[in-house]
N, C-alpha and C positions, 0 to 999 in steps of 0.2 A: 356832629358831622355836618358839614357843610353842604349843599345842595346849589345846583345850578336849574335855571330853565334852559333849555333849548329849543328853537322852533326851525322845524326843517319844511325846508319850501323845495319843489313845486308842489309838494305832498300836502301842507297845511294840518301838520301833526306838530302837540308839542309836549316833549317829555321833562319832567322833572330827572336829574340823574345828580349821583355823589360827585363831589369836586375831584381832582386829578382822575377823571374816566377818560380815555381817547375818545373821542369824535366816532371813532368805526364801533365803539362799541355800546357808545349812543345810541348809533343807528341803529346797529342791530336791537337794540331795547324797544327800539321807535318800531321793529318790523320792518325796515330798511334795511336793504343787500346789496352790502355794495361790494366791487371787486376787492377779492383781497388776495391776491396769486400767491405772494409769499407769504399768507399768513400773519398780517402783520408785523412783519421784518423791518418793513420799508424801505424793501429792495427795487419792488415792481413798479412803484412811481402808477399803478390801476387805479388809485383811492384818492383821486383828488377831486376835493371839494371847496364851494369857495364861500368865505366867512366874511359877513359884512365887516369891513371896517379896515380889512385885509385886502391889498392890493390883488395879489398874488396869491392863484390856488392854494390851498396848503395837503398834504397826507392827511388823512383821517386817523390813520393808525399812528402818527407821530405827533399831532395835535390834540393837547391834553388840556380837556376843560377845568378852567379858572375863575369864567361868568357866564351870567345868561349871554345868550349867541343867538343867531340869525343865519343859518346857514342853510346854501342851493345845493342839493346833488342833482348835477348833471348827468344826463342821458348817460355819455361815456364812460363814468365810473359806478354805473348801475348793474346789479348782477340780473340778469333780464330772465326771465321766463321764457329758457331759449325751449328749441322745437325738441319736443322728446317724442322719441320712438317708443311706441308701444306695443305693435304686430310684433309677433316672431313668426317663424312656422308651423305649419299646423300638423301636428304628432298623430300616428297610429296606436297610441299603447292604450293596452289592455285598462277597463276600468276594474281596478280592484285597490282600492284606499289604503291605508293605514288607518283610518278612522270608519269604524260600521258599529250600525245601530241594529236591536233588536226587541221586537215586543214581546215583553212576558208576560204570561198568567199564572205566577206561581199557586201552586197549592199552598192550604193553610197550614201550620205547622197544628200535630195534636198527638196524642198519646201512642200513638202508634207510627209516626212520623216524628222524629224529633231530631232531624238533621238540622245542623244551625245555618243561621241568617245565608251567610256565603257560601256554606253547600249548597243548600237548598237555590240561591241564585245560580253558582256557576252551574250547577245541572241547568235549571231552565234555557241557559244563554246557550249550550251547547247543542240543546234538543232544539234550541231557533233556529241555530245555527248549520243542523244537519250534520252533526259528526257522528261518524263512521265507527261502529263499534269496536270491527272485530283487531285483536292486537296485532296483524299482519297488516292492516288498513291503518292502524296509527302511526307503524314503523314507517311504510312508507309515506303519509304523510310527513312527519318530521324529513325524510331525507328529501324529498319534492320542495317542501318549504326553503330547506339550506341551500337547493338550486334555483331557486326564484321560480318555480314553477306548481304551486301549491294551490288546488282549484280553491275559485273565489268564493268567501264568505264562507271557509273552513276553519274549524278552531281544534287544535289536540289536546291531549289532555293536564297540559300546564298553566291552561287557565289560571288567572289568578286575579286579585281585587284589590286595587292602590287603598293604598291605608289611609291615605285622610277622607277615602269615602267610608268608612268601617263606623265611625263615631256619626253620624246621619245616617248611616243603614237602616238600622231598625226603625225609625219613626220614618221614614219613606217608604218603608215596604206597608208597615200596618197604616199609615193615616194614607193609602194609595190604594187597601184593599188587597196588595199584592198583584197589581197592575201596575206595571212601569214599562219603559224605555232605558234598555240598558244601552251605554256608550262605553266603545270598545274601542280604547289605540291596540292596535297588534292582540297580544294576548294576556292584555290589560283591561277588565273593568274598571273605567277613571272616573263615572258617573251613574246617576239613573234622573230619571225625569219623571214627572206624572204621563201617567197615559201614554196615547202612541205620537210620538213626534218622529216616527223613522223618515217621512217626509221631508225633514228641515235638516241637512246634514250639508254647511258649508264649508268649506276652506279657501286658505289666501296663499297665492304663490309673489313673492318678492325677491327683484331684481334691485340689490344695494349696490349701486353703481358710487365713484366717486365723484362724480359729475350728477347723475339725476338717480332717481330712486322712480321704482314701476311698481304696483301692486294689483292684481289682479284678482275680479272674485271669485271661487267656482261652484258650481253646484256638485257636490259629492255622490249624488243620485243617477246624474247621467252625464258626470264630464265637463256638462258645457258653462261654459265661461260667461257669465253674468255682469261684469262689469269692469271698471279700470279707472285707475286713478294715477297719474304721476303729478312729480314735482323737481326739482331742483333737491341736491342732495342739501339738508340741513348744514352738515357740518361744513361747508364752505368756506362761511366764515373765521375758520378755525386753518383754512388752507386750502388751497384747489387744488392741490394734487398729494398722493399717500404722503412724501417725507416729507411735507408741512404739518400734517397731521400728526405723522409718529412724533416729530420734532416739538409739535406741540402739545402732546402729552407726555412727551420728558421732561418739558420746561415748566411746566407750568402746575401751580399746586392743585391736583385735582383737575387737573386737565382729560386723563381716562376717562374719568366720569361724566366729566362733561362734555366729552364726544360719544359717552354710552347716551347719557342722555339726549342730546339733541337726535340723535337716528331714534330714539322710542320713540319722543313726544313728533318727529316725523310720520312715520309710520300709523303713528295712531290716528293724526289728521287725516291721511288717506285712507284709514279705516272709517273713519267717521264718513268722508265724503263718499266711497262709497257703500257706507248703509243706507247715504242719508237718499243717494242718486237708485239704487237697487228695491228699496223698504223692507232690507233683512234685518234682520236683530241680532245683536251681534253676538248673543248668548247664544246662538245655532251656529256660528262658526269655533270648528272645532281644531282646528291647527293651520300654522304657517308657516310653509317652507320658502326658507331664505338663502338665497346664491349671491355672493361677490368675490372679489380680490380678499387675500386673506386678511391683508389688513382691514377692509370695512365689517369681515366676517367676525373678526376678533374683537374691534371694537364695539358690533352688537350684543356682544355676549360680556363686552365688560374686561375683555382679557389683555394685560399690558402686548401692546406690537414694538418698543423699544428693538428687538433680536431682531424683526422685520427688516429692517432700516441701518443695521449696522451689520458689517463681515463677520461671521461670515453667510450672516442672512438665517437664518431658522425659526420656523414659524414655532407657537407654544404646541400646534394641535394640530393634525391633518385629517383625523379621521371624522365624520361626521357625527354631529351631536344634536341629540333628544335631549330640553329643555322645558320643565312649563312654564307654560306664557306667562304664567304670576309672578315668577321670578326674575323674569324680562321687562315688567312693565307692560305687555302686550295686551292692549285692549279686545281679547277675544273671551270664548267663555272660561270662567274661573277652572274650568275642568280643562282648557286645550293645550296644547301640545307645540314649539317650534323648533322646526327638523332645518338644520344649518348644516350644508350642503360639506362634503368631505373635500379636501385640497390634495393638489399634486406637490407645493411648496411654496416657499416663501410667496414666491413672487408668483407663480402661477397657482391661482385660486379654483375657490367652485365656481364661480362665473365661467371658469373654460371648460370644467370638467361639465359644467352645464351646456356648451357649444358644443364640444366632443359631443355628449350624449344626444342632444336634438338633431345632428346633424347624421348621427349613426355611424359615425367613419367605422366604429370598432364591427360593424358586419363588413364592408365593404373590401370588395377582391383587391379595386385600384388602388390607387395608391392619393389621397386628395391632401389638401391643403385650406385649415383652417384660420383666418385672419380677425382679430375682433381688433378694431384701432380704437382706443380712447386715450386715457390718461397716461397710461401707457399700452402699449402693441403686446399680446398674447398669440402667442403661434403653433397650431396641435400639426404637426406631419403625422400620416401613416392610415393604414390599413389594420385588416384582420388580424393582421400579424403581427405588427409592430406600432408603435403612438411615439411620436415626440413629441416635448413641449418650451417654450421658451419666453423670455419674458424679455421685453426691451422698454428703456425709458424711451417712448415716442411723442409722448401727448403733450406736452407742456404748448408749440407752437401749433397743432391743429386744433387746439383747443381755445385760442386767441392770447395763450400767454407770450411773452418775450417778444411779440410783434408791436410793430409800433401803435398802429391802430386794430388791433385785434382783439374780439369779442368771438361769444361761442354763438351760437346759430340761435339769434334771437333778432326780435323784430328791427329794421334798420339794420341789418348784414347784410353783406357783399356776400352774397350763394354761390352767384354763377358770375363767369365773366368770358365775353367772346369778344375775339381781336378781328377784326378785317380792314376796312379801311382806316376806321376810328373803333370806340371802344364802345360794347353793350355791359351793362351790370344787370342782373338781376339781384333785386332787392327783397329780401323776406318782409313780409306785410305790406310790399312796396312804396311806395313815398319815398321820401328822402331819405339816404344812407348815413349809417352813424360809426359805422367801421366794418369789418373786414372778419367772415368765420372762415372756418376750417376748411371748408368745401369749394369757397371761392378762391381761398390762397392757393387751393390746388391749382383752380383752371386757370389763374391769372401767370402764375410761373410758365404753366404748359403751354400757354397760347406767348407767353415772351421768349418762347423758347422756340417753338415754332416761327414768327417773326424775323427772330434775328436779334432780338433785343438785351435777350443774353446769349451767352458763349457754354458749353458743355461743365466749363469750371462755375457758373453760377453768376458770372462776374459782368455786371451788367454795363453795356458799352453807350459811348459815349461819340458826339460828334461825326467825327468823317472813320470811325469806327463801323460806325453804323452801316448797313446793305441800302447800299445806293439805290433801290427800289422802295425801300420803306415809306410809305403813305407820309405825307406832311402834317397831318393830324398826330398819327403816332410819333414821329419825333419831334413833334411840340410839347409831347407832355414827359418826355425824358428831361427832368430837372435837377440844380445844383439846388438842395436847402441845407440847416444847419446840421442834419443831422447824416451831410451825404449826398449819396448819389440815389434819387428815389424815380419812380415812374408814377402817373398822378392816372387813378382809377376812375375818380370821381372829381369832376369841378366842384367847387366849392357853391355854387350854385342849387348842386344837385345833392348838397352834404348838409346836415343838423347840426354840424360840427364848424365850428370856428376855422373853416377853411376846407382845402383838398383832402379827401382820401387818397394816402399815396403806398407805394408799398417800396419799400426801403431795399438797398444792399442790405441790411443788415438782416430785414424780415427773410430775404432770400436764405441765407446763410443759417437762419433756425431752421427754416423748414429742410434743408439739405441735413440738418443733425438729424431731426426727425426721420425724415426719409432713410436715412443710410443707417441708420439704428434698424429700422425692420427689413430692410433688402439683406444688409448681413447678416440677419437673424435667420433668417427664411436661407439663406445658402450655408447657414452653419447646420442647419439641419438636413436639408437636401445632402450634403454631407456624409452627414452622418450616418445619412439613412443608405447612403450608396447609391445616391439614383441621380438622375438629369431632371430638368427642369419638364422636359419633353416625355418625362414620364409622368405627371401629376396631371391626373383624369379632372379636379375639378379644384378650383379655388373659392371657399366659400367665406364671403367677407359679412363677418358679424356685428352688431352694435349699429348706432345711432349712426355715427359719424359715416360708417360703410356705408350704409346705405340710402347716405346724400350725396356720397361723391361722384363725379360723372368718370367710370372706370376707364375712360380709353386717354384720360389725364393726369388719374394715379398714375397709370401706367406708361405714360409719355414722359412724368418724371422719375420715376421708377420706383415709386413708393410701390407699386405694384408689381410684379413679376413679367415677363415681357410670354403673357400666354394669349393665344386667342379668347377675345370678347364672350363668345359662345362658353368656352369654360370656365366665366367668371358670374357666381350665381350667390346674388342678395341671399340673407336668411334671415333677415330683419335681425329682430332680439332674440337670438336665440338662446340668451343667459335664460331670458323671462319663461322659452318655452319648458326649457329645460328645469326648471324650478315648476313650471305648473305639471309637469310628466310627473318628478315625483313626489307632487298631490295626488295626485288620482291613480299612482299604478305602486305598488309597494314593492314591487320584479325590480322595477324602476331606479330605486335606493340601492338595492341588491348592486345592476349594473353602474351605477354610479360611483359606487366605493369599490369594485373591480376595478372602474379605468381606471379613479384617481392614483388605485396600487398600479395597475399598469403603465401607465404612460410615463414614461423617461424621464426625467428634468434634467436638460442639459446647461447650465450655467455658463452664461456668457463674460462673466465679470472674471478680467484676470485671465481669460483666454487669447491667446497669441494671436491665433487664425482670426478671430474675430475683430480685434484691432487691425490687421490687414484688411481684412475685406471692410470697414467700416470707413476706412478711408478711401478705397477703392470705390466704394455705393457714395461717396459725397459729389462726385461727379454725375451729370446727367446722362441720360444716355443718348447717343448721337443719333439724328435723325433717320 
């Protein structure tokens, strides 16, 4: 086998790697992320990097190492440690886990007693645990239990003892004295410990986004949330959005696996960071519940998403799934448990059924409206009575793909942008700007829309087109380049980058796809549901992205519904909150696998009305 060095600069790392590897997957060896939107297709033209001796950028993912090299990755083809949202809302629900502990002092076993190992335990765990003798108290326990209403720290009498604890039984009970710490999932004994550790009982709630990943810690004793860790979602390099990914584990030998893999060994480093930030150990974390799109759902557990990503769409699994962490790779204890959140369908995941549930729509009389914008747009409509739900391809352009200079919401991003005489940017870490996110492409359209700068069709004017009022600033930086007709954000003075930030006709025209994919989405349900716009009591916009945007330029360009300000209310991450709910309330899971049977999935793909209105939402709305 032949072997190359490679030394990458400005990093001053240098790998050994096999001969014919690409450059992107160098990097990735190196611990270098650099964009790869399609995946290494080399469609996206994100992955350029420059090779000494080479004029001219080259793709990483098309340049295939032959010798040692010298190569720069530049700021612009760097996947950045953009800003992740980690608040969600803060939940009322009941503390009652899936996972309790209990201390026993069993009696010794003797001639007069001679009940075996796991009788003689499950009595003790029950007599901890306060169960109710008489058989009219069990019935109704069992039926209270089946309605999510079962008082806390009850166990009936189906008790029962996981079998790979059976074979260490008996030398933990006698070299213990018969003093132990039983650990209980549900009405499972999965563990015993020496002595009493009922003190030390954690769990991990996990937001597997396709963009960034959240992990949070809790204390299982009183709820509260001990720590937090995010990152950029691992698999990236593998594709930034799900049909790169699915596309990438049909293509590739062992490709499942090594998108199973890279979210473990993810996941695990933010378990590590925080044990390392909290001082827990991590043999006292007893389960992790995980919420995403069903594709990230499916790929943590290992399961082919190929049916995701083709017609007619069919996920392998809906219902939620009870796994042990050993089987997962899950750095928690050898005994814990991870609870993978139940879906409504393909495309709508437990990431929604998790906004549904933190947001409570399913009590509510009104009638609201839930928005999470990432990769793609998820949309729940309804009440008490009724849930819709729907899935739109939106993210690709609010996420910095298909834009010219477009990066996700990382240091050197265009945030904000305000038009008056001339132009203001707001720059994330401020300094110098290195391109353009998702939240700035918002306000820069609304405020050239506002101006005069564009027309209702998108179509950005030119010369003596232009409103004869326009500030001479602003139409100095309306220019002809190679790639068109562009508007310049940023002088190239005030840019990291080899010139102007500019935002293109063409940048326009993605974010119009974007937008008019979830404006018809949101009227295909309105719809359905029978109602006006003028009936939807509140619009709650979920995720990252939501809650950077400045809503009164969502909704100027009409990525947002044209409601009052007042009824449009942040909820941060509410996938995260809704993943830490049910950690700590096991009613919780009950209600969770309810919506996800409830709520509707309305399929937009191949629907008539929705091609109408998608083209009708491509338009702005008029002043």
């Amino acid at each position: 086998m032949r072997t190359c060095k490679i030394h990458f600069q400005p990093d001053d790392i240098t790998i050994v790697t096999e001969a014919g590897q690409s450059l992107l997957a160098a990097a990735q060896q190196a611990g270098i992320i650099i964009n790869s939107v399609c995946g290494g297709a080399g469609t996206c033209n994100k992955c350029l990097i420059e090779v000494d001796g080479i004029s001219e950028p080259v793709q990483a993912c098309r340049f295939y190492v032959e010798r040692d090299l010298m190569v720069n990755v530049p700021e612009s083809s760097r996947f950045f440690e953009q800003k992740i949202l980690q608040e969600g809302i803060a939940l009322g629900s009941c503390l009652n886990p899936q996972i309790a502990k209990y201390f026993v002092q069993l009696s010794e076993p003797c001639l007069d007693d001679l009940r075996s190992d796991t009788q003689r335990l499950i009595d003790a765990v029950k007599e901890a645990a306060g169960v109710r003798r008489s058989e009219d108290e069990i019935a109704v326990d069992t039926v209270s239990d089946t309605a999510g209403e079962n008082l806390r720290g009850t166990i009936d009498y189906d008790l029962t003892i996981d079998f790979t604890l059976l074979p260490k039984l008996p030398g933990l009970l006698r070299d213990n004295s018969y003093t132990v710490t039983a650990l209980c999932h549900g009405r499972h004994i999965i563990d015993l410990e020496p002595g009493n550790t009922t003190d030390k009982k954690y769990g991990l709630a996990a937001d597997i986004g396709t963009t960034t990943v959240v992990v949070e810690l809790v204390d299982l004793t009183n709820g509260k949330k001990i720590a937090v860790a995010s990152q950029s979602n691992p698999q990236i390099t593998f594709g930034d959005d799900v049909i790169g990914r699915i596309d990438y584990s049909r293509t590739h030998k062992d490709g499942l696996q090594q998108l199973r893999e890279r979210i473990t060994e993810g996941i695990n480093r933010l378990i590590a960071e925080i044990c390392e930030k909290s001082g827990i150990d991590r043999r006292y974390i007893y389960e992790l519940t995980a919420v995403g799109n069903s594709t990230m759902q499916q790929l943590l557990l290992g399961i082919p998403v190929e049916s995701i990503g083709q017609a007619p769409y069919v996920s392998t699994v809906t219902s939620a799934i009870d796994i042990p962490a050993v089987e997962l790779g899950i750095d928690i204890s050898p005994a814990g448990n991870v609870y993978v959140m139940p879906t409504v369908a393909a495309h709508v995941g437990g990431d929604t059924v998790a906004v549904a549930l933190s947001t409570a729509m399913r009590h509510s009389e009104s009638v609201n409206l839930a928005l999470d914008i990432g990769t793609n747009g998820e949309l729940v409509l309804g009440n008490r009575d009724r849930l819709l739900a729907c899935s739109t391809a939106a993210g690709p352009a609010f996420e910095g793909a298909r834009i010219k200079q477009g990066m996700r919401g990382a240091t050197g991003a265009i945030e904000r942008v305000y038009i008056g005489d001339d132009v203001e940017v707001v720059v994330i870490g401020e300094g110098k700007c290195v391109g353009i996110c998702g939240s700035g492409l918002i306000d820069a359209i609304a405020e050239l829309l506002n101006v005069g700068i564009l027309d209702s069709s998108g179509r950005m004017l030119v010369d003596d087109e232009l409103p004869a009022s326009l500030p001479p600033k602003l139409r100095e930086r309306v220019v002809k380049n190679k790639d068109g007709l562009a508007f310049i954000l940023a002088h190239s003075e005030q840019s990291r980058q080899d010139g102007a930030i500019v935002l293109t006709q063409r940048d326009i025209r993605e974010a119009q796809l974007a937008k008019a994919a979830i404006s018809a989405g949101a009227v295909v349900l309105m719809r359905q549901m029978r109602i006006e716009l003028a009936d939807v009591e509140h619009l709650y916009l979920a995720g990252a992205f939501g809650n950077y945007i400045r809503p009164e330029s969502a909704r100027r360009i009409g990525l947002l519904p044209d409601l009052p300000l007042e009824k449009i209310q942040f909820v941060g991450n509410a996938a995260a909150s809704g993943a830490r709910e049910v950690l700590i309330c096991r009613e919780a899971r009950q209600h969770a696998q309810s919506l996800a049977q409830r709520i509707e999935y309305v399929e937009l793909a191949g629907r008539s009305e929705f091609q109408t209105l998608f083209s009708d939402c491509m338009f702005f709305p008029e002043k």
